[in-house]
N, C-alpha and C positions, 0 to 999 in steps of 0.2 A: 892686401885685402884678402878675407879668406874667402873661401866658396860659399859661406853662406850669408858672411856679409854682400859679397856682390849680387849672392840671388835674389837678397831680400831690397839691396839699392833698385834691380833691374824690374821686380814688380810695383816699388816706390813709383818708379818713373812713369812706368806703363799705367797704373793707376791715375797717377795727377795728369795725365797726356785722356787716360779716355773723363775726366771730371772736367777736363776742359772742353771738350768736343774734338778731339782731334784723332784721327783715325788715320791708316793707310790705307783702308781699304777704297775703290773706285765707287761704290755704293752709291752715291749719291751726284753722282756726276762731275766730270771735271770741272772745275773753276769753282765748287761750291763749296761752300764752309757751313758746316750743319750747325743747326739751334740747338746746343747743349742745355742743361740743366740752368747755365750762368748766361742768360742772355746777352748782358752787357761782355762777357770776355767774345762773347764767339761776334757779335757783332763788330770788336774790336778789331778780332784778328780778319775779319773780311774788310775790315776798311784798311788795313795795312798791306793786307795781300793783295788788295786792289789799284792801292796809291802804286807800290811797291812794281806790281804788272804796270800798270800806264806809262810809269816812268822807263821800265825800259823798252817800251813800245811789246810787249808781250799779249797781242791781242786774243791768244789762244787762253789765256788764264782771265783778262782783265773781262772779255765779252758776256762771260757768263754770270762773272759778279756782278751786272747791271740787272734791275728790275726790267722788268716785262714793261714802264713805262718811260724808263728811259733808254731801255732798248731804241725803241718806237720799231717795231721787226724783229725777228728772231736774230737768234745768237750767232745762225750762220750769215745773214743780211750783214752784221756788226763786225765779220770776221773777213768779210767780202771786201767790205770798204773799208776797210784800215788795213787790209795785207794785200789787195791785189790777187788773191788767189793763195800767198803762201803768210799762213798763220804764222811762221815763225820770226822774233824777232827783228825787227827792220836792221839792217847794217850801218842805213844812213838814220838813224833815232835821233834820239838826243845828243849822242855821243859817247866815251866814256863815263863812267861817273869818275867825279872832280878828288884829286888826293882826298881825303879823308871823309867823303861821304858817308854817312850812313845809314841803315835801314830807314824808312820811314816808320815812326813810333804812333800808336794809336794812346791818345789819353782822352778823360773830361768826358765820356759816355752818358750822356743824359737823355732822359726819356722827351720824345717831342710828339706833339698834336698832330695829326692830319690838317694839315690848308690847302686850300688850291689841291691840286689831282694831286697831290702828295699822300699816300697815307701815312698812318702815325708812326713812330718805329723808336729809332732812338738817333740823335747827331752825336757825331763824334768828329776831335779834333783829331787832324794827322800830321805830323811832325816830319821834316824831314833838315836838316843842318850839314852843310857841309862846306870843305875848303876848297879854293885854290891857289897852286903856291902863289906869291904875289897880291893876292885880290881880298879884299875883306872876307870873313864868314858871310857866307848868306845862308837862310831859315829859310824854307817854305811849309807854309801852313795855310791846309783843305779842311772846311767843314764839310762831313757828308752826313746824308740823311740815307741812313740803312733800313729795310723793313724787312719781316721775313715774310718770304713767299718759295711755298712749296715745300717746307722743310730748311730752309737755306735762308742765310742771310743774305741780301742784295745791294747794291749801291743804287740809290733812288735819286739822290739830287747831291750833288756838288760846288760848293763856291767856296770862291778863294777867302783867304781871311788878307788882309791889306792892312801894315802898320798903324793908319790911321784909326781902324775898327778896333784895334787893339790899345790903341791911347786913349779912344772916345769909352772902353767895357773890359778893364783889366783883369776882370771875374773871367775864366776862359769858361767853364760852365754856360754863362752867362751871356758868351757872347756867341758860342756856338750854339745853343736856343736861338738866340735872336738872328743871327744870319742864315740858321734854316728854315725859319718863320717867316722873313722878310722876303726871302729868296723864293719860298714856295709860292707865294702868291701871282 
């Protein structure tokens, strides 16, 4: 590659990184993911950043991505009672992740209504599949309801999606509306 192909890849990059919202800079405080231009990606990438922290008990990332209502208390209340005093990841968590886990993947982004103290924002499905040797694949799949507040996208409310929900509303659009409608109530 020559020098001016690679300077021209390395501003490609940095460009489609700041159209998404993603920045290095600390600006906006840790654990937040700012409202870019593309609401639906940035709210995406906070619910995967979010799923992504819980699962490995990383309360120092996942605290802040929660709304101020389902906070219920500040960020450092939230950082209190799930670490004991040290934010960083628990040793006794979940465990390791399982051979071939993978990131949790955000899809299905749809605009949803304010119900119940929820405000309006958008649900999104989050994905997460992974093996272990011996044992079936298992899926786990979260709808959450993200709004922005303050600049930043939030995690507002959360419920499991359960194969059932998924046999009874094959549309996942459609059924992550409907389980963060039902759920907000």
């Amino acid at each position: 590659m020559t020098r001016r192909t690679t300077h021209v890849a390395a501003l490609a990059l940095a460009a489609s990184l700041l159209a998404a919202g993603c920045s290095s800079s600390g600006e906006d405080g840790e654990g937040s993911v700012s409202a870019p231009k593309d609401p639906k990606a940035a709210a995406m990438a906070a619910a995967q950043t979010y799923m992504q922290a819980v699962k490995s008990q990383d309360w120092k990332t996942a605290c802040p991505l929660k709304s101020r209502g389902l906070l219920g208390g500040t960020v450092e209340q939230c950082l209190a009672s799930r670490t004991d005093g040290d934010p960083s990841p628990s040793p006794s968590g979940s465990g390791p992740e399982p051979a071939g886990a993978e990131q949790f993947k955000a899809s299905d982004a749809v605009e949803v209504a304010a119900v119940g103290k929820h405000p309006a924002g958008f649900g999104v499905l989050v994905t997460q599949t992974g093996t272990v040797p011996g044992k079936p694949t298992e899926t786990e799949r979260v709808a959450l309801r993200l709004v922005e507040e303050d600049g930043s996208w939030k995690v507002d409310q959360r419920e499991r999606v359960r194969p059932q929900d998924m046999a009874r509303e094959p549309d996942m659009s459609a059924l992550v509306r409907a389980l963060i409608t039902a759920g907000g109530q």
